[in-house]
C-alpha positions as CSV (number, residue, x, y, z in Angstrom):
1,X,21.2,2.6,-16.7
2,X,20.8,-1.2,-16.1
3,X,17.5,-2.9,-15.6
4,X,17.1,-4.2,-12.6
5,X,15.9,-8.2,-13.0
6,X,13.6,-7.8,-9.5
7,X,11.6,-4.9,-11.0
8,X,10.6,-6.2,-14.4
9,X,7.3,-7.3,-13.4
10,X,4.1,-5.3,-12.4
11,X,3.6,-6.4,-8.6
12,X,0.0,-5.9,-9.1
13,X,-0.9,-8.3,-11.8
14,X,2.3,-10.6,-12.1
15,X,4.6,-11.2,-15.0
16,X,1.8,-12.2,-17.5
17,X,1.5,-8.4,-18.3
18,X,3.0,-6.3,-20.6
19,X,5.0,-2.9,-20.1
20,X,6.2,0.0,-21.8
21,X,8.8,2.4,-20.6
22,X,8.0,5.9,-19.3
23,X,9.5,9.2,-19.4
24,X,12.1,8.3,-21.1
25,X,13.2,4.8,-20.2
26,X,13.5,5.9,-16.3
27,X,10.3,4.1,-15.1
28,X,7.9,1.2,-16.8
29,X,4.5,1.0,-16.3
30,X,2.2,-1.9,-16.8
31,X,-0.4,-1.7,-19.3
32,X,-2.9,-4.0,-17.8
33,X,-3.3,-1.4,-14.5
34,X,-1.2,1.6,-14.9
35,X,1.3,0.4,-11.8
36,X,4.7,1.9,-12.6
37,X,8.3,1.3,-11.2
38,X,11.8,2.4,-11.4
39,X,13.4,0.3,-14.0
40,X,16.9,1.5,-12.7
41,X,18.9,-1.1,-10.5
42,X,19.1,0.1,-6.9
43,X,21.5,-0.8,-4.0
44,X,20.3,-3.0,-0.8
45,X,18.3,-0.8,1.6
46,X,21.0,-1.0,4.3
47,X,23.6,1.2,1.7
48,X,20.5,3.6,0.7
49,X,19.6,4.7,4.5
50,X,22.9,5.7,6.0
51,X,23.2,9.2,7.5
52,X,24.1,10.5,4.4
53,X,20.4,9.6,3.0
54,X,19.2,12.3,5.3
55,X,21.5,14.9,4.6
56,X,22.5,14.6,0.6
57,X,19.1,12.8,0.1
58,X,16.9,16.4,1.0
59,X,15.6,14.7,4.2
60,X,17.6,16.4,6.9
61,X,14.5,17.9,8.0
62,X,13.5,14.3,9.6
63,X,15.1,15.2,12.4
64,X,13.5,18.7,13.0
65,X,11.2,18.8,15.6
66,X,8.8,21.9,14.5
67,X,8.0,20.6,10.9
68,X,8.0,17.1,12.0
69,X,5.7,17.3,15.4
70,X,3.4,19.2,13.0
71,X,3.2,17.0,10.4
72,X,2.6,14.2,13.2
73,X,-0.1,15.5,14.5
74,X,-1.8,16.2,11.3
75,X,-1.3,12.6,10.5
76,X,-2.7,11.2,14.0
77,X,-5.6,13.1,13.4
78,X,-6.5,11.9,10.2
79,X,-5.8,8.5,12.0
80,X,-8.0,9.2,15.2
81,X,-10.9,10.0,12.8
82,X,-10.9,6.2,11.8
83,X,-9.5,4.2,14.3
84,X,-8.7,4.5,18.5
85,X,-5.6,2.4,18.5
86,X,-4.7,0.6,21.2
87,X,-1.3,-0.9,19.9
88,X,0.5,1.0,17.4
89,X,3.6,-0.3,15.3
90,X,5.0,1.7,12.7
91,X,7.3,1.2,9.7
92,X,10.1,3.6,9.0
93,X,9.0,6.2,11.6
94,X,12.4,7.7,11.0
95,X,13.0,10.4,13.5
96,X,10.4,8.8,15.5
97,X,7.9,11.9,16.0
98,X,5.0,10.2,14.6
99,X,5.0,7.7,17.1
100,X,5.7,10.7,20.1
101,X,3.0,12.1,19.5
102,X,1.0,9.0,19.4
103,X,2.4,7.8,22.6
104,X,0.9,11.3,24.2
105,X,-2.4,10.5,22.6
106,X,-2.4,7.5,24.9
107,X,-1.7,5.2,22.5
108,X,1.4,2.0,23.1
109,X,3.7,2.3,20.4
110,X,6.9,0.8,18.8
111,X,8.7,1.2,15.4
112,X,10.7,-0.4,13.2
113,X,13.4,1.5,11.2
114,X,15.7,0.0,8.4
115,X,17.9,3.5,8.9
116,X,20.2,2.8,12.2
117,X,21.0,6.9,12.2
118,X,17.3,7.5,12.3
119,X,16.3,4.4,14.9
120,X,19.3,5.8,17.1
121,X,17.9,9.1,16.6
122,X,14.5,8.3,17.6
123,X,15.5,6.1,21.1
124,X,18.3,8.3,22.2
125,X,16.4,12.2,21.7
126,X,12.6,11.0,21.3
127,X,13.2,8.0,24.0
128,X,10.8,6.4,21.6
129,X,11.0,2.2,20.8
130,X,12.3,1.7,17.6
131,X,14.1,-1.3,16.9
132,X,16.7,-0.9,13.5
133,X,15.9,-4.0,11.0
134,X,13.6,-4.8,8.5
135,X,10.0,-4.5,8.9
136,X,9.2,-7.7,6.7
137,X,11.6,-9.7,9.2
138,X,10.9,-8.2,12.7
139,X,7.4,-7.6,12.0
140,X,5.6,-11.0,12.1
141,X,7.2,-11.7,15.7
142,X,5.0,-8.5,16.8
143,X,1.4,-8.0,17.3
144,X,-0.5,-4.5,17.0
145,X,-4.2,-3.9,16.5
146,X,-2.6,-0.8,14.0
147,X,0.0,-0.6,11.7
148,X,1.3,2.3,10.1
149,X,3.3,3.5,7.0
150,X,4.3,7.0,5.9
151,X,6.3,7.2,3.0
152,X,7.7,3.7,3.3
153,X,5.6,1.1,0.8
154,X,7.6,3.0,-2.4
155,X,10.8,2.0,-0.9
156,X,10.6,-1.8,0.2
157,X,12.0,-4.5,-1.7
158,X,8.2,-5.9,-2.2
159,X,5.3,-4.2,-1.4
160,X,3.1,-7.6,-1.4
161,X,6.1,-9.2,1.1
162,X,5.7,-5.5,3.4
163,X,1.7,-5.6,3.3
164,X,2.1,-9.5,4.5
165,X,4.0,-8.9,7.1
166,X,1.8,-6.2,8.5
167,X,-1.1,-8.1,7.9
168,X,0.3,-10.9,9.9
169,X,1.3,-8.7,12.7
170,X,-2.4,-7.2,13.3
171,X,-4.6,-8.4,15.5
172,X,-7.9,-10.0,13.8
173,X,-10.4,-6.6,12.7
174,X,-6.7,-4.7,12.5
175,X,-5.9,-1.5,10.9
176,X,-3.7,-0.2,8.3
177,X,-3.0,3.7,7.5
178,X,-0.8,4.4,4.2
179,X,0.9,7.6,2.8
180,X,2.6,7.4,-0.5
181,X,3.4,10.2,-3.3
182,X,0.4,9.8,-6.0
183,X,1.9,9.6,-9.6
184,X,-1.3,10.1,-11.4
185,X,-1.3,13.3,-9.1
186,X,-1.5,16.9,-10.9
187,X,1.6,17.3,-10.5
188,X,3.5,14.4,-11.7
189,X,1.6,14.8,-14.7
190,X,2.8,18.5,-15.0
191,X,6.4,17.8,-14.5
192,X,7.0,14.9,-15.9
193,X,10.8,13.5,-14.8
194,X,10.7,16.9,-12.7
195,X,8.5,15.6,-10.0
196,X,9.7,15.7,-6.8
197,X,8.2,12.0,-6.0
198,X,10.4,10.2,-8.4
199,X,13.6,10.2,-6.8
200,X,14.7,6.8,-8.8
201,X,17.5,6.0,-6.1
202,X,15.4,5.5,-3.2
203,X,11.6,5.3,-5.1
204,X,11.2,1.6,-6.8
205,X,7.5,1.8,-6.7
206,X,5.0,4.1,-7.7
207,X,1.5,4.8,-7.2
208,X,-2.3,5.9,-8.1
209,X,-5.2,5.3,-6.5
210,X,-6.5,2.3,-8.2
211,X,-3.3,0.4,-8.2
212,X,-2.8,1.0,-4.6
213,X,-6.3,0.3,-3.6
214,X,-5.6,-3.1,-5.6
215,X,-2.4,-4.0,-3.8
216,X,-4.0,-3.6,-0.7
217,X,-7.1,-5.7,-1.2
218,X,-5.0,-8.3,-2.8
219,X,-3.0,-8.5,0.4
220,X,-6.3,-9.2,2.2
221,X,-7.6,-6.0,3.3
222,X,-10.7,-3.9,2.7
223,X,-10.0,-0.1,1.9
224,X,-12.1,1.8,4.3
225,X,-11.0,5.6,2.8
226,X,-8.8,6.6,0.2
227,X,-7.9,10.3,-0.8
228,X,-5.1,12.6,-1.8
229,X,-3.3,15.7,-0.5
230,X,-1.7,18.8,-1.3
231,X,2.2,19.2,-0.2
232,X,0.4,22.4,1.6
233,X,-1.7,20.0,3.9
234,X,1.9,19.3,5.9
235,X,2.8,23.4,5.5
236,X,1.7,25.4,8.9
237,X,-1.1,28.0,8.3
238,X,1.5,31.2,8.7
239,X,3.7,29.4,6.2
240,X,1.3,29.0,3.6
241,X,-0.6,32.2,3.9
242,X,3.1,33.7,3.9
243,X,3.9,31.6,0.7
244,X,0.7,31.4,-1.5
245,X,1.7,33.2,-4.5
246,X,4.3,30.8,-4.9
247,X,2.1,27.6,-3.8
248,X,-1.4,28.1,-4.6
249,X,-1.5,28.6,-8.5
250,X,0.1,25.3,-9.2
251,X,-2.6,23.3,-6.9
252,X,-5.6,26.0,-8.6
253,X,-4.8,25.0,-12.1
254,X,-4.4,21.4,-11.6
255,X,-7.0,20.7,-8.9
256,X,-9.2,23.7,-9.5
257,X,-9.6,24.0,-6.3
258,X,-8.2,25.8,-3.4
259,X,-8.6,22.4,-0.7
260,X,-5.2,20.7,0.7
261,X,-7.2,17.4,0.0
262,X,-8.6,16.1,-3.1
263,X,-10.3,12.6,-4.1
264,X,-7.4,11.4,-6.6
265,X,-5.1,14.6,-7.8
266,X,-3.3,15.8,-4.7
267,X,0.4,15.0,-4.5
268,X,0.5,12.4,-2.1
269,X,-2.3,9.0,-1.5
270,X,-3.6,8.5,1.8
271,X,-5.4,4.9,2.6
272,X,-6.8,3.9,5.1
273,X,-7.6,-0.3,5.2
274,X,-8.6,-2.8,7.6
275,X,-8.9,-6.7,8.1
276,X,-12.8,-7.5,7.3
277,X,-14.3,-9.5,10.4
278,X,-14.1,-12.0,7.8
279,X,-10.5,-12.4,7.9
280,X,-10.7,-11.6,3.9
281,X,-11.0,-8.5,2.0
282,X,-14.0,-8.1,0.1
């Protein structure tokens, strides 16, 4: 495994920190804020995100519309209960159902996909907007009063670079929504180089509350709500009442509690941030 030169640095508080490696060499993690990263060297995004990614990679179910349009409409909500967009733009919306059913909630939307199999996917079946490119590049020549990002911020080449560009594509008072997987989650801790969220080929980044929370504010935001949630928040109720033996104890013993959301130990970080009226996070 070779280090790769562009991660040897915590994003969040620079160079001038130290850091240790974790679970067994595979990720370091700043000592300073608890930030971690993959340590092993990755391909350019355009060689990561071929068709292949969505098949060999476990995400062939991007494409499915019953898991997907449910998942979207969970998400929207949880959106809606912050912020009536106006003007949507979304970052790797892959299949492109997110932004569907956005676009029946009334809402104008676009995307931008680095994955030309998913963008193609999303214009030719969905009839949904999505230009292929990189959000950093095509971003800051687009204006949206919201910007979204599921699953997206632990795969850029620099978070700081992606949270720019969105924040120079918003309107002044704009939105941000976030989903990323939550390393100081439960479950991370429980499995270790088991957890699902690792995935060192595609996953340079990693998360917890605080460190996100940080990045964000750094990039001129203020952090309006931040929580976690269970993989089961994204499960339809038939499948997990159907399925609760096998995915309830885990969440009871490391959450005590049965609730898909939690303030910092579900599996994946929610955040929800905006541009102060100030123009500067507080």
């Amino acid at each position: 495994m070779s280090i790769d030169s562009r991660t040897a640095r915590c994003v969040v508080c620079g160079p001038r920190e130290a850091h240790l490696p974790r679970l067994g060499g595979l990720l370091r993690r700043c000592t300073a804020c608890g930030f971690s990263w993959t340590a092993q060297a990755q391909t350019e995004a355009d060689g990561r995100y071929d068709e292949d990614y969505f098949a060999a990679g476990g995400y062939d179910d991007y494409f499915r519309a019953e898991p997907r349009r449910f998942e979207a409409r969970r998400r929207l909500r949880w959106l809606l209960s912050a912020v009536r967009p106006k003007v949507l733009l979304e970052a790797g919306p892959a299949g492109g159902y997110f932004l569907e059913a956005a676009h029946h909630a009334g809402i104008t939307t676009s995307g931008i996909e680095v994955s030309e199999a998913a963008a193609r996917f999303a214009n030719e079946h969905l009839h949904m907007p999505v230009r292929h490119g990189y959000f950093e590049t095509i971003a800051p020549t687009l204006t949206a009063d919201t910007v979204c990002a599921f699953h997206v911020l632990e795969h850029v080449e620099d978070p700081r670079a992606f949270l720019h560009a969105a924040h120079t594509a918003l309107t002044p008072n704009g939105w941000l929504a976030l989903e990323v997987p939550n390393i100081a989650s439960a479950a991370a801790h429980r499995l270790g180089r088991d957890w699902p969220g690792l995935q060192p080929r595609y996953h340079r980044w990693h998360f917890t509350p605080d460190t996100l929370v940080r990045l964000v504010t750094a990039a001129g935001f203020e952090v309006v709500r931040q929580d976690t949630v269970v993989f089961r928040y994204y499960m339809p109720l038939g499948y997990r009442l159907r399925h609760a033996r096998h995915l309830l104890p885990a969440d009871l013993i490391g959450l005590r509690s049965p609730r898909l959301t939690h303030p910092r130990l579900g599996d994946l970080l929610r955040v929800i941030a905006r541009i102060p009226p100030t123009g500067r996070s507080s």
